[in-house]
N, C-alpha and C positions, 0 to 999 in steps of 0.2 A: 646353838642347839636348834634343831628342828622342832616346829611345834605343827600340831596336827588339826585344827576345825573339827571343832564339833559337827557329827551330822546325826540326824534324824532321818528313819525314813514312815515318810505319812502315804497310804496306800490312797486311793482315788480310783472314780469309775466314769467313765464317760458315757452319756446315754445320746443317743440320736433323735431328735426333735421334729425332722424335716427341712425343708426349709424355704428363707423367706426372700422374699425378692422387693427390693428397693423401686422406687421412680426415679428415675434421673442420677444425678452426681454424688457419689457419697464423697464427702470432703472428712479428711482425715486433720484431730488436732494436733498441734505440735503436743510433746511431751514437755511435763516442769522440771526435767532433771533427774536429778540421783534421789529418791525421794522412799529408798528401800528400807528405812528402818536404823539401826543398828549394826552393828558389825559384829558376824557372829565369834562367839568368847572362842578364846586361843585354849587349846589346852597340848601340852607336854607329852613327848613320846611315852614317857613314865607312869604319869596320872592313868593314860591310855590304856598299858598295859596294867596297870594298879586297877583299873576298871575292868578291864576283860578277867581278870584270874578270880577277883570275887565274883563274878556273876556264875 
């Protein structure tokens, strides 16, 4: 059976600040890996539609 991810959608604004200028090398760090949390909850083509028709 196919199952569907949850998703949420969160709105956001980006505001423009100007900008800044460094001296010299900006040295970039390595990243620590998969470090994103959680795995978002699985839900059911079913639940899916059992959600949309009560709403």
């Amino acid at each position: 059976m196919k199952h569907i991810r949850a998703t949420e959608l969160v709105k956001a604004s980006v505001q423009f600040r100007g900008e800044v200028n460094t001296p010299g090398v900006v040295k970039l760090k390595p990243g620590k890996g998969n470090s994103g949390g959680p795995p978002p909850k699985k839900v059911s083509v079913q639940d899916m539609i059992d959600k949309l028709r009560d709403h």
